[in-house]
Structure formats: structure tokens, C-alpha cells
C-alpha positions as CSV (number, residue, x, y, z in Angstrom):
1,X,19.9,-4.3,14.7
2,X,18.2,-3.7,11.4
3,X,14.3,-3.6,11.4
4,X,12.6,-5.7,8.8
5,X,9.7,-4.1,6.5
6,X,7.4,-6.3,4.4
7,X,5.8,-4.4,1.6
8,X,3.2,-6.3,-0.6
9,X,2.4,-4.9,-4.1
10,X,6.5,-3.3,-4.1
11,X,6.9,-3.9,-8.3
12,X,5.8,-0.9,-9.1
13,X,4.9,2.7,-7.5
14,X,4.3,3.8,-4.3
15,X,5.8,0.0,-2.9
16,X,8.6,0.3,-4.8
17,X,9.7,3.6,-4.0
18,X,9.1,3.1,-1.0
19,X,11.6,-0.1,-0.9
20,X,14.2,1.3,-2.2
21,X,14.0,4.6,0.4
22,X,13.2,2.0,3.1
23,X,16.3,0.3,2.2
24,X,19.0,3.4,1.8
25,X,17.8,3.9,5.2
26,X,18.7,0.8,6.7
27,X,15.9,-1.5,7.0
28,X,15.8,-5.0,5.9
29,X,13.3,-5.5,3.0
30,X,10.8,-8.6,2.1
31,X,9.8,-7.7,-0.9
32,X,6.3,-9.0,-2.5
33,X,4.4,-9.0,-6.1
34,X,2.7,-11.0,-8.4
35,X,5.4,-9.8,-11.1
36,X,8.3,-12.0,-10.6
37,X,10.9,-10.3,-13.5
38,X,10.5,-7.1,-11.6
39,X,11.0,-8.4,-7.8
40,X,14.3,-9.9,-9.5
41,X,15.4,-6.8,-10.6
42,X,14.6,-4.8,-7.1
43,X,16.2,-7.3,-5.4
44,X,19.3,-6.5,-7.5
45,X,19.2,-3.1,-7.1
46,X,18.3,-3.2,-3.6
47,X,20.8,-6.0,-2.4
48,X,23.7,-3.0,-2.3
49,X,22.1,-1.2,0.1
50,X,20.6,-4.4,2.6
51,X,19.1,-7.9,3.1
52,X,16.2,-8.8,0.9
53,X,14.1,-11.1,0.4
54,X,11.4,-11.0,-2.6
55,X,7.7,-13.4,-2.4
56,X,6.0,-13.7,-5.5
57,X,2.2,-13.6,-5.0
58,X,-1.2,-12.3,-5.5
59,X,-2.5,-10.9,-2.6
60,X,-6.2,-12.6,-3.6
61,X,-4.6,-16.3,-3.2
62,X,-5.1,-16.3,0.4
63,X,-3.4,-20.4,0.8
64,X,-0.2,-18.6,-1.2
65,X,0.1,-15.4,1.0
66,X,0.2,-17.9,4.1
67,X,2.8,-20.8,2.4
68,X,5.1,-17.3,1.5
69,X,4.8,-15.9,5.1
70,X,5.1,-19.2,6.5
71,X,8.4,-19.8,4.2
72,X,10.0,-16.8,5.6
73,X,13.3,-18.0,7.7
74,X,12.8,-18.0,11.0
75,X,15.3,-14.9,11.4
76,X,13.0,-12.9,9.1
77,X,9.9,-13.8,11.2
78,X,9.9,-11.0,13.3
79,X,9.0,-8.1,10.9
80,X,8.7,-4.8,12.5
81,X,7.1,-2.8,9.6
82,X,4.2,-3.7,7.6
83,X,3.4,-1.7,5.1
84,X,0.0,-2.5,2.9
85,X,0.7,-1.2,-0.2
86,X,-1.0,-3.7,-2.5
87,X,-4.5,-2.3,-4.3
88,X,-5.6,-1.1,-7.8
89,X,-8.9,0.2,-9.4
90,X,-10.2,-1.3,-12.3
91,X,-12.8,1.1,-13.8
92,X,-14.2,4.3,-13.6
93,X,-18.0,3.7,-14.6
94,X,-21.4,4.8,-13.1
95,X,-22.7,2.1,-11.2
96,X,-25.3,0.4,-13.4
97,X,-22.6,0.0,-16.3
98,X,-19.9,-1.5,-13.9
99,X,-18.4,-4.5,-14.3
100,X,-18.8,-7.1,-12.1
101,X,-15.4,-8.6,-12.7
102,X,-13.6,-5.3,-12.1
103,X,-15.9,-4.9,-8.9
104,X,-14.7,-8.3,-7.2
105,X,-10.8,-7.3,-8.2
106,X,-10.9,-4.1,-6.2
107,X,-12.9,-6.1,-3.1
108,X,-10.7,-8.6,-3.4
109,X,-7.3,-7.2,-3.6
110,X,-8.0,-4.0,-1.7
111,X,-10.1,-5.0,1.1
112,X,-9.7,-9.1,1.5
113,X,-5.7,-8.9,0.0
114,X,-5.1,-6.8,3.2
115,X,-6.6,-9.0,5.1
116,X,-4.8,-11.9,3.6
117,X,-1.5,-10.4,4.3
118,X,-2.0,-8.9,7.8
119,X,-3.6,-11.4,9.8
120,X,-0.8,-14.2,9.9
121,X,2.2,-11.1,10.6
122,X,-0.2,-9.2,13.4
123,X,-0.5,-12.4,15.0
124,X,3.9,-12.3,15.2
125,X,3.6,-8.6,15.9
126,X,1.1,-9.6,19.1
127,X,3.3,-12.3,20.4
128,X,7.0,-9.8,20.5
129,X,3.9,-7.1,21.6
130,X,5.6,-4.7,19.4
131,X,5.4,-3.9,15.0
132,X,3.9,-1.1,13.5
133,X,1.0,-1.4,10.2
134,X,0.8,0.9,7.9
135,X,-2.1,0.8,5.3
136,X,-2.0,3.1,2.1
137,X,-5.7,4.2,1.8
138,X,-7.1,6.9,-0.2
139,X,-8.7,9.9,-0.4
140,X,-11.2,7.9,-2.2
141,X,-11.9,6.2,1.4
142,X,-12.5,9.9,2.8
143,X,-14.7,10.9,0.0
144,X,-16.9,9.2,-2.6
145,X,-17.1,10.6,-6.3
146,X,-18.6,10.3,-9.5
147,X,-18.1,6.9,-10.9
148,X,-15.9,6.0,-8.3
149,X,-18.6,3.5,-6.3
150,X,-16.7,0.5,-6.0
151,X,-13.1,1.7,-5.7
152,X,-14.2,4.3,-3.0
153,X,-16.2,1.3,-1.2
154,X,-13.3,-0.9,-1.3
155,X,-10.8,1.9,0.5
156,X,-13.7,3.1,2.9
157,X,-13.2,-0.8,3.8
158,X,-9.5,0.4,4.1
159,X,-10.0,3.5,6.4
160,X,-12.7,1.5,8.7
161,X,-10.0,-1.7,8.7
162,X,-7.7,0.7,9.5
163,X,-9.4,2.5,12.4
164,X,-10.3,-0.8,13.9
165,X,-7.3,-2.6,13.7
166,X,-5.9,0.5,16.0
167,X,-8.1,-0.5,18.3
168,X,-7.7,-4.0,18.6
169,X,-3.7,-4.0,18.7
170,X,-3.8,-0.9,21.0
171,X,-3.5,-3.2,24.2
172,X,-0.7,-5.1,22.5
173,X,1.4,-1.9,21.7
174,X,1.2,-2.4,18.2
175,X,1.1,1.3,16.0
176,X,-1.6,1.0,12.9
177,X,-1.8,4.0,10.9
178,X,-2.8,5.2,7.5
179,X,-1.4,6.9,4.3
180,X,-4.5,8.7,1.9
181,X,-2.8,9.7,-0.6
182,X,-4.7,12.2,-3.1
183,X,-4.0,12.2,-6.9
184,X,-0.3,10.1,-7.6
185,X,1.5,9.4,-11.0
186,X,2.1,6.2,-11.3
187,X,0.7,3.1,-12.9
188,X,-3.2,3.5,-11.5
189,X,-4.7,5.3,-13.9
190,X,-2.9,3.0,-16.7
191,X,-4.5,0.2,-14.7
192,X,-8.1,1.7,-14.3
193,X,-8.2,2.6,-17.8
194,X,-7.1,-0.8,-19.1
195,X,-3.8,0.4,-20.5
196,X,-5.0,3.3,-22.4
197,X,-1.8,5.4,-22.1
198,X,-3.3,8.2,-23.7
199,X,-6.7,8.5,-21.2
200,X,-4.3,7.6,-18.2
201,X,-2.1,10.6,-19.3
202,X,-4.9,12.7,-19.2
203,X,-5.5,12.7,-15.3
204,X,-2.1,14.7,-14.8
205,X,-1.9,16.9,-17.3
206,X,-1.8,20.8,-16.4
207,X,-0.4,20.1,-12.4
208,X,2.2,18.5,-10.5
209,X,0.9,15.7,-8.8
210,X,2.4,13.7,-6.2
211,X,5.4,11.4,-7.2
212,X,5.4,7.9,-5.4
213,X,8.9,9.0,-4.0
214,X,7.1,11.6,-2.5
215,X,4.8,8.8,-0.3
216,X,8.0,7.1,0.5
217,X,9.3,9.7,2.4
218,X,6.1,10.2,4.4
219,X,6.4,6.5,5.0
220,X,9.8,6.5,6.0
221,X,9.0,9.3,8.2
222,X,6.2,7.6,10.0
223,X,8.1,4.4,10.6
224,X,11.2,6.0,12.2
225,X,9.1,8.0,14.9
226,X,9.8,7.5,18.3
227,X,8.2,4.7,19.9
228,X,5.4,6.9,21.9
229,X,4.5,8.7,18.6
230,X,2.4,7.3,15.6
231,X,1.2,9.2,13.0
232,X,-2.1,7.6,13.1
233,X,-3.9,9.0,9.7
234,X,-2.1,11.2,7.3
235,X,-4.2,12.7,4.3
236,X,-1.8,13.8,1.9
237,X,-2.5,16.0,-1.5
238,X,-0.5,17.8,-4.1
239,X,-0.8,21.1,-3.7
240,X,-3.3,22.0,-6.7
241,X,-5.6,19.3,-5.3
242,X,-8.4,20.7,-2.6
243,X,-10.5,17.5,-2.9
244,X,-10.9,14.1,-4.9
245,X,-12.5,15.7,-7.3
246,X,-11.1,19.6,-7.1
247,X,-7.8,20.0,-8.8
248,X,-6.6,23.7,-10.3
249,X,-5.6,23.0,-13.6
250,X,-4.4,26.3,-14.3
């Protein structure tokens, strides 16, 4: 029987990638966003490979995230596999010239989105006593750097979350773990930077960086251990990063 894997913030990135590998591989895929054009088109490409189901929301709209989960039919109830993808940072600014719209996005979609999401499927997850969580931090949530503040606050929230939700679901049998991923190509600096392609461009020039594909694997990896193992907190870099902020250039 297929396993079912909800993936929140799957338009674009890591959560796509990581759909579409999820899905070559067998799983079952629910599919959320707040862009609904591109859930329509994963959901085409993905319906070759299994059974999807996309939810359009924003992870911030708490009452939304519960009427989607509550939608689900009752066959897709049971999800095995959560995977917390959803997050963005908005900024990159020393503290006293931050904005405090950009602040509240990254607290609310990183840290309270989470929350939004996971509370209503753990409390499935507790009643089968079985699931497995995992939540893409950052290294920004190992490490805090210059102009970072709020985004590395926000996936600090992440790492503690993530740590303490272990704890809490250990006596149900329920595996939490954690992806920190280090420097990634894909939309996140276009997003910090407020679409300035040519500043966004900028942060991987002169290395290889990671590839979301390259997360989806270590995802996929993680989900399909055996049930006594759980990779419970995976730092992950390219290999010309040493830190958040140390990255040979050449």
C-alpha cells in the first residue's frame, strides 16, 4: 500500500522537487501552495507517476489550512509523511533598518505556518501511533549572521520546534526530524531580495551550490529508512560552503 506525503509550500524548489522524486518513488502526493496555476500543472505532471491531490493555501491562514486538511477524503486522512517545506526570507537588513512587515512574514509563515500545518495531521499521526515529520530548517537555525536577525530567529524557532516535537511524539512512535540545508539555488534569494534577479544571482556565482533535487534525495532517503531508524537532524552543505557565512569562491 502506497504511503501518502503532504508537502506544504511544493510550487516551487525544494517542495517541488521533492514531489516529483517522492512520487517516481511510489508515494501518494497532497500537494499544497498558495500558487494555484502551478499546483495545476504538478498535478499534471505528477498524475503519471501516482495519486495526487493539490490544496491551495497560505500557510499563515490558519482557519484555511484546517478547512483543507479537514476536506481531505477520508482515504487520504492517514498521511504517513509530513514534510514542512513552506518558509521564505524577506530581507537581508541590520536590525534597526528591518522592516517590520518582512519580520512578521518570516514569523508567521516559518515558525506559526508550521504550526498551522502540523498540529491538526500529528493529531492523525498520534491516533494510527505511527507518521514521520520532517521539517526543512536551516543552517540559519544553527548559526546567526550578519543581517540575518529575523530569518535566523524564525528557523532557530524551527530547530527548537523541531527538537521538541521529537520529544513529545517519541512515546507515540512518531519519527520528527530535520533537514538544514546550507546555501540552495532556487527562488529564496529572488524572494529575499524582492525580485532583483540580478542581486539574487549574485549569491551563487563562482560555486556549485546545492540544487533542490539534491534535498529531495536526502528527503527521500530519510523517509524510506527502516522503521527503527530516523535520521533525526541532517546539516547538509555544498561542498565549497564551511559555514553560513564561509563559502570558497575560488
Amino acid at each position: 500500500m502506497s504511503k501518502i506525503a503532504f508537502i506544504t509550500g511544493a510550487t516551487s524548489g525544494i517542495g517541488r522537487a521533492t514531489a516529483v522524486l517522492l512520487a517516481q518513488n511510489g508515494f501518494k502526493i497532497i500537494a499544497t501552495g498558495r500558487r494555484q496555476e502551478r499546483l495545476k500543472e504538478l498535478e499534471k505532471e505528477l498524475e503519471k507517476y501516482t495519486d495526487i491531490i493539490t490544496l491551495n493555501f497560505d500557510v499563515r491562514e490558519r482557519d484555511n489550512v484546517l478547512k483543507a486538511i479537514e476536506g481531505l477524503p477520508q482515504e487520504w486522512k492517514a498521511i504517513d509523511l509530513l514534510i514542512n517545506n513552506a518558509g521564505n526570507a524577506h530581507g537581508l537588513t541590520s536590525i534597526e533598518e528591518g522592516s517590520m512587515e518582512d519580520w512578521n512574514a518570516m514569523i508567521d509563515i516559518n515558525v506559526k505556518g508550521l504550526l498551522h500545518v502540523s498540529q491538526p495531521i500529528i493529531k492523525t499521526m498520534v491516533q494510527h501511533k505511527k507518521g514521520h515529520i520532517i521539517n526543512i530548517g536551516s543552517v540559519a537555525g544553527k548559526e546567526t549572521y550578519p543581517n540575518g536577525n529575523i530569518y535566523c530567529a524564525s528557523k532557530f524557532a524551527v530547530d527548537a520546534i523541531n527538537s521538541s516535537m521529537r520529544m513529545d511524539l517519541n512515546k507515540h512512535g512518531i519519527k520528527v526530524s530535520q533537514v538544514a540545508p546550507g546555501l540552495v539555488e532556487t527562488e529564496f534569494s529572488l524572494v529575499r531580495f524582492k525580485g532583483d534577479e540580478e542581486r539574487a544571482g549574485k549569491v551563487y556565482e563562482n560555486f556549485e551550490a546545492l540544487k533542490a533535487e539534491d534535498i529531495a534525495e536526502l528527503i527521500l532517503f530519510m523517509a524510506t529508512r527502516p522503521a527503527h531508524v530516523n535520521l533525526a537532524d541532517v546539516l547538509i552543505f555544498p561542498t565549497a560552503q564551511a559555514t553560513a557565512t564561509m563559502v570558497n569562491k575560488g
